[in-house]
C-alpha atoms as one frame of an Amber mdcrd trajectory, in Angstrom:
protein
 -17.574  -9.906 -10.572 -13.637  -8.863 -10.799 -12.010  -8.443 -14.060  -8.115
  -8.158 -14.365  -7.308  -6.924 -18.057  -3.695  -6.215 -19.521  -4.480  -3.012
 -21.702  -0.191  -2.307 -22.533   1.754  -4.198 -24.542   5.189  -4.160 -22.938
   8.486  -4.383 -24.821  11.341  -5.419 -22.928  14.748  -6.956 -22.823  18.044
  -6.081 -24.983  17.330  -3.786 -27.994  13.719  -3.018 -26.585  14.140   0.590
 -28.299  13.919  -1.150 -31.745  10.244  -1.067 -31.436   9.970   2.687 -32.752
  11.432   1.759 -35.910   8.175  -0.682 -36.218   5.366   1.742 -34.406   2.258
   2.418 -36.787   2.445   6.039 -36.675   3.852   8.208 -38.715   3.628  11.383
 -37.288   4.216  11.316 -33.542   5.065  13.678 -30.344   7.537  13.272 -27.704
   6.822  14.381 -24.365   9.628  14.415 -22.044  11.906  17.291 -19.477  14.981
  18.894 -20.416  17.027  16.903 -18.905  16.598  13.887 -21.162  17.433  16.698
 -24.289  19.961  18.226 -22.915  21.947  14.869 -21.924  21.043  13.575 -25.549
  19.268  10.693 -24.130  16.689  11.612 -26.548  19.071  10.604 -28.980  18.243
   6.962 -28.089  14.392   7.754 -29.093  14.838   9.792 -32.350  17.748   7.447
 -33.911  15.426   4.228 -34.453  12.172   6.746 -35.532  14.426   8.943 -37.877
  15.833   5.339 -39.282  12.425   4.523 -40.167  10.996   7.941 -41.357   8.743
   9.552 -38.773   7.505  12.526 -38.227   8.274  13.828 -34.881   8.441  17.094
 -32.636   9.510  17.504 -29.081   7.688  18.710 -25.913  10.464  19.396 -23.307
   8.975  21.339 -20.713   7.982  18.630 -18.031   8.658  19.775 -14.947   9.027
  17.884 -11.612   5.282  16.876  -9.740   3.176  17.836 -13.486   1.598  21.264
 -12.558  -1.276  22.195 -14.047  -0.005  25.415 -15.836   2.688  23.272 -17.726
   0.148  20.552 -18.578  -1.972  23.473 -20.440   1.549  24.307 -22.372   1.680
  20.990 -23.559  -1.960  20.403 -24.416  -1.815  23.665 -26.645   1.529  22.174
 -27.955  -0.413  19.007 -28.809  -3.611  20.658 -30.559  -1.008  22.786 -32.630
   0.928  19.556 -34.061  -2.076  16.667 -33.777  -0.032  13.824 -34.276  -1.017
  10.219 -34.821   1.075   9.387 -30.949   2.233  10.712 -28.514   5.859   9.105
 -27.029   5.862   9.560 -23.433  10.196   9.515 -22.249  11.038  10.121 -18.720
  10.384   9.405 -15.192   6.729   9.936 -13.575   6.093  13.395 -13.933   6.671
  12.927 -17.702   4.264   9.668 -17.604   1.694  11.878 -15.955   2.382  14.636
 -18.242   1.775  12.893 -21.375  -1.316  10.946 -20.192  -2.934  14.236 -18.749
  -1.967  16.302 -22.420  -3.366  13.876 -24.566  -6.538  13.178 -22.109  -7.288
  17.515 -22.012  -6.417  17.805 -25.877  -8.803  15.057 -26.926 -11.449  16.666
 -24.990 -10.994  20.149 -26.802 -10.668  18.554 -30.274 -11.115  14.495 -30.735
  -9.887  14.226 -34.111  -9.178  10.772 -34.078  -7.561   7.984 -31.841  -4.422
   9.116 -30.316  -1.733   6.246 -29.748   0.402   6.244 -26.394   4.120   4.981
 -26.148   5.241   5.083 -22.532   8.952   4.740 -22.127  10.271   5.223 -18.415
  13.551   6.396 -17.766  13.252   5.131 -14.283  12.566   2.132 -12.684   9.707
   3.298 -10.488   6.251   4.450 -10.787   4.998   1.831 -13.454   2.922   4.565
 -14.568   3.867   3.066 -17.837   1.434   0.377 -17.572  -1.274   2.092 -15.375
  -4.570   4.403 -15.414  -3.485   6.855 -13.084  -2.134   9.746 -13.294  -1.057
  12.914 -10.994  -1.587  16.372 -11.885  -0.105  19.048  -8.701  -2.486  22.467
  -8.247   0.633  24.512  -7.125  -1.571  27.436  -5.968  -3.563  25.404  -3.579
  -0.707  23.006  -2.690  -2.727  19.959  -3.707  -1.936  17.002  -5.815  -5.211
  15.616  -7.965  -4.847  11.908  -8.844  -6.950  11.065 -11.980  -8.257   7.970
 -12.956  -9.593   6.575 -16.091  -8.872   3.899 -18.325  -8.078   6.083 -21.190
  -4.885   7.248 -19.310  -4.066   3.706 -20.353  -0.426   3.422 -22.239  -1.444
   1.453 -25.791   2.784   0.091 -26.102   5.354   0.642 -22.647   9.118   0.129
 -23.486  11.476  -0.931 -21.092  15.127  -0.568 -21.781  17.629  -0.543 -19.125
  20.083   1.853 -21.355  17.566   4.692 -20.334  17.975   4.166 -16.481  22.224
   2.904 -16.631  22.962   7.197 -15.880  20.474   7.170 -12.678  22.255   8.700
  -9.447  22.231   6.806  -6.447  19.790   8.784  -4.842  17.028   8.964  -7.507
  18.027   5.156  -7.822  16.962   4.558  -4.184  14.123   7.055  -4.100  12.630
   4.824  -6.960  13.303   1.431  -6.546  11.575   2.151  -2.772   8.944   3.361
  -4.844   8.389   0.178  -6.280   8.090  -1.651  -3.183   5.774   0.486  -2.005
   3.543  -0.151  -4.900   3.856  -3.784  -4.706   3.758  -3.927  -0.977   0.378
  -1.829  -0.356  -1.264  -3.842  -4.107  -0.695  -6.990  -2.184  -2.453  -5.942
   1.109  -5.183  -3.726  -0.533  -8.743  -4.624  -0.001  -8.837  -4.731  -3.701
  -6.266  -7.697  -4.058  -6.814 -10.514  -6.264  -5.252 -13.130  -7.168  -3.738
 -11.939 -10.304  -2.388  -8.943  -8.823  -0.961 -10.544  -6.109   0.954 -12.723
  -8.181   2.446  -9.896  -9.720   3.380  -7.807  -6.435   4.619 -11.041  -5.183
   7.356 -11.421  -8.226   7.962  -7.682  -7.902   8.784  -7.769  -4.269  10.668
 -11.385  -4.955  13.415  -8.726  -7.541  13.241  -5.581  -5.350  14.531  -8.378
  -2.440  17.415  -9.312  -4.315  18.188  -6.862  -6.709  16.938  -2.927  -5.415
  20.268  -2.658  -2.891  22.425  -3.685  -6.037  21.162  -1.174  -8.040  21.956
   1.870  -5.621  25.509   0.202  -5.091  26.609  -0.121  -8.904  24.814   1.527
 -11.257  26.314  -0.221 -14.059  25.352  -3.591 -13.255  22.787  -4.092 -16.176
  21.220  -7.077 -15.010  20.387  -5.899 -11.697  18.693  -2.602 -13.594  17.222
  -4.692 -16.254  15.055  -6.347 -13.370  14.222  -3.586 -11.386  13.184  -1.848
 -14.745  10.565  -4.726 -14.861   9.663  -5.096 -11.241   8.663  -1.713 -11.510
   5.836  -2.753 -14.241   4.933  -5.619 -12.349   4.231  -3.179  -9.113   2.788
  -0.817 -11.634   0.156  -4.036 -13.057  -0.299  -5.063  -9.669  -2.011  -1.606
  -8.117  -3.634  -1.079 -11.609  -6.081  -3.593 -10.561  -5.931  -3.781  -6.872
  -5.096  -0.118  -5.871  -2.442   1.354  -2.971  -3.107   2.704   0.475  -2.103
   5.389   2.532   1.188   5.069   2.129   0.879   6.935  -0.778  -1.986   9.259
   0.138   0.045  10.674   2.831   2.769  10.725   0.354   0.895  12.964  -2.079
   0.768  15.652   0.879   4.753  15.586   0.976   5.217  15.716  -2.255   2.067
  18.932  -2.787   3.468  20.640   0.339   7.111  20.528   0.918   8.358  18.779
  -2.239   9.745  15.820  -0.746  10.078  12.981  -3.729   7.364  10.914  -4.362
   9.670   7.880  -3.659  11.951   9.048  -1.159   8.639  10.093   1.190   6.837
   6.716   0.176   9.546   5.013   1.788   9.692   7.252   5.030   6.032   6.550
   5.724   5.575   3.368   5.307   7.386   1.301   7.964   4.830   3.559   9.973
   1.709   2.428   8.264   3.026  -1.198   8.010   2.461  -1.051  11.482  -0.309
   1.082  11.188  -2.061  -1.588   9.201  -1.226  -4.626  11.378  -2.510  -2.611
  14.758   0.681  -4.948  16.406   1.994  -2.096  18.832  -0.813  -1.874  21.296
   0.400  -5.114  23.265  -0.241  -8.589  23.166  -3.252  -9.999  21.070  -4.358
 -13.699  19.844  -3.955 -14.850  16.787  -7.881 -14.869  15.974  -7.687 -10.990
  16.575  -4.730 -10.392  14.496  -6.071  -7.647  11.153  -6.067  -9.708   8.050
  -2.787  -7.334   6.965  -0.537  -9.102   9.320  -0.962 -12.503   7.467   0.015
 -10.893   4.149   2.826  -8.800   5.355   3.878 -11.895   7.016   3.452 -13.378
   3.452   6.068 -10.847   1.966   8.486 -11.255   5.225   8.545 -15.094   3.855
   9.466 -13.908   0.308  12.318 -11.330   1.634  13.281 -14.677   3.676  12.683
 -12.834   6.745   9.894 -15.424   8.610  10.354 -15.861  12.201   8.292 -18.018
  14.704   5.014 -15.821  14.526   2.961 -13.529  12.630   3.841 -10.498  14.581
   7.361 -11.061  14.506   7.578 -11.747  11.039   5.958  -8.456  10.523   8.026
  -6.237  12.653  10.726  -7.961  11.174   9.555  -6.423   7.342   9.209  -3.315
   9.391  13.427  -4.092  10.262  14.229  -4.865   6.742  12.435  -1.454   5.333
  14.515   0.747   7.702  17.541  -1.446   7.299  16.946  -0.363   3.233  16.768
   3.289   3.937  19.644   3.750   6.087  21.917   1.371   3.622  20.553   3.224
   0.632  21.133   7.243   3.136  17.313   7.540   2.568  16.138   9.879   6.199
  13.891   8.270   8.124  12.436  11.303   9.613  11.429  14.451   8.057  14.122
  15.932  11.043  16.860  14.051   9.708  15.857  15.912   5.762  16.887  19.110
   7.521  14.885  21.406   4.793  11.560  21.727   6.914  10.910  23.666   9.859
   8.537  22.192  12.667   7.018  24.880  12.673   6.062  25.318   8.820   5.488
  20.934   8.876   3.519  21.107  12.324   1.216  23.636  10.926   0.543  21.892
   7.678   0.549  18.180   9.271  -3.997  19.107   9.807  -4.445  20.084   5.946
  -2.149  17.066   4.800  -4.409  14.880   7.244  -7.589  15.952   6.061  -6.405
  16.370   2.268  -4.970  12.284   2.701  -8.740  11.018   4.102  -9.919  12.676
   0.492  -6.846  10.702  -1.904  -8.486   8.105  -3.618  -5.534   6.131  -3.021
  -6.994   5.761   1.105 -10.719   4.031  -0.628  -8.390   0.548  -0.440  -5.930
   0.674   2.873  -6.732  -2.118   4.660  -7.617  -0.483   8.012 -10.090   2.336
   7.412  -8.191   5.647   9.191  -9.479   8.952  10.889  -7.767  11.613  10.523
  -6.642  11.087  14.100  -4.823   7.892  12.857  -3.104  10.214   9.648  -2.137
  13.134  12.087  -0.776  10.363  14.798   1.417   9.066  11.223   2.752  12.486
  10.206   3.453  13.338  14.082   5.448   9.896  14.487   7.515  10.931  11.167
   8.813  14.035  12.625  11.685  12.701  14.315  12.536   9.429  16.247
């Protein structure tokens, strides 16, 4: 038996911010990074809860990949105020931030049920709507995915007035985040058919409206919907889980800092055709991995079918580089110019085995060895 379940209710669309004025809380924290301070962005939170009278303080200490010594901060923050909610603001890091304070607090003093308000101030993770979270051991250089349903946002907020200031690049980074999420849900082993209805949609917005984004920031509309493609990504893997896209990803990100997005997006024309096993010559349609029927699938959506399977799926391989180089993503780790091959050839055997261990791998649709990872991270080096 399967069971797809919707724990977050999601408010979106104009004025979406409104909500806090109507939360049942009355005493609450907010968990976000300086940034979103000291551009008075948190403005747009407190306004609407000092309008209706709550209680709040302010945890601004996220930092970028949610280390383990600043999640302690803000669980001793937490335990000293013990508010009624906790208001998650920011981009992934402060998602996984929040979830990961409340989760460690409650287990040192459950004093009651703890409301969560995720509010994402970019249109990428969906960790607004999900059970995961990431926490980064920055002595060991590993990144620790948790998983539990209690990680679970209770209300997500999407308003595209937090994501209009985005930069370019943090704009591309993400919204090739969100593809990837969608893209590796929808070929999972895990896949159903509710959360392949979502990817689907998701995919169906990033085709038409992720390159608008990164070209005008300003156009609303075009941020409105990637704000909610990302939740639908973010439903979509809930349920159905990712690959190794983003377990390889996690090793980037834990050992040379790359952005979660930005090295999702590197990777993965490399495990699409990982995946499909369509670069070892010729093979018959009966032999063909059931991934190359469902990235032909998406190549359909994009509008990118040709006359076969295998060309429709080296053609979604074409339309993910085309993507990076309109959007000046690198498609190499050569081209990032910050990493030595020395210092990434002599990590690329910890980052294999540590990527066979993510429990992101458990649902890739072609089980790897860590011959197949190290072949990956080799082929990413440079054209």
């Amino acid at each position: 038996m399967k069971t797809f379940e919707m724990r977050t209710a999601i408010h979106f669309g104009d004025n979406a911010l409104g909500r806090l004025k109507e939360l049942p809380y009355k005493r609450v924290l907010i968990i976000t990074d300086p940034y979103v301070v000291q551009s008075q962005m948190i403005d747009l939170i407190t306004a609407p809860l000092d309008a209706a009278g709550k209680e709040y303080d302010i945890f601004c200490d996220v930092v970028p990949d949610a280390p383990v010594g600043k999640i302690a901060e803000g669980v001793k923050k937490f335990l000293q105020y013990m508010p009624e909610a906790v208001i998650a603001v920011g981009g992934g890091s402060a998602m996984d931030s929040s979830k990961a304070i409340r989760e460690f607090a409650l287990r040192i003093n459950n004093y009651g049920k703890v409301g969560l308000i995720a509010i994402p101030t970019t249109s990428g993770t969906g960790s607004e709507v999900t059970s995961f979270a990431v926490v980064n051991d920055t002595e060991a250089k590993i990144k620790y995915p948790l998983v539990s349903d209690t990680l679970t946002a209770d209300e997500a907020i999407l308003d595209a007035e937090l994501v209009k200031s985005v930069p370019p690049a943090v704009t591309a980074d993400t919204g090739m985040d969100v593809f990837t999420h969608a893209l590796e849900s929808y070929v999972s082993t895990d896949h159903n058919e509710f959360s392949s209805a979502l990817a689907e949609k998701s995919i169906e917005i990033c085709g038409v409206f992720m390159l608008r984004t990164y070209l005008d920031g300003h156009d609303m509309h075009a941020r409105q919907k990637m704000h909610v493609a990302s939740c639908l990504a973010g439903l979509s893997f809930n349920t159905a889980g990712l690959g190794i896209t983003h377990s390889m990803a996690h090793q980037l990100g834990a050992v040379f800092h790359v952005p979660h997005g930005r090295a999702n997006a590197m990777l993965l024309p490399h495990v699409v055709e990982y995946n499909s096993d369509i670069t070892k010559g010729s093979r018959s349609q009966k032999e063909y991995l059931p991934a190359v029927k469902r990235y032909a699938n998406i190549a359909h959506i994009l509008g990118l079918s040709n006359y076969n399977k295998v060309m429709s799926v080296h053609s979604l391989v074409n339309w993910i580089q085309f993507m990076q180089k309109e959007m000046n993503i690198p498609q190499t780790i050569q081209e990032m110019g910050t990493i030595t091959p020395d210092a990434y050839f002599l990590a690329v055997d910890r980052m294999a085995e540590a990527a066979l261990q993510d429990t992101c791998t458990a649902c890739n649709p072609r089980v790897p060895t860590k011959e197949d990872i190290v072949k990956i991270y080799t082929r990413l080096w440079s054209n």
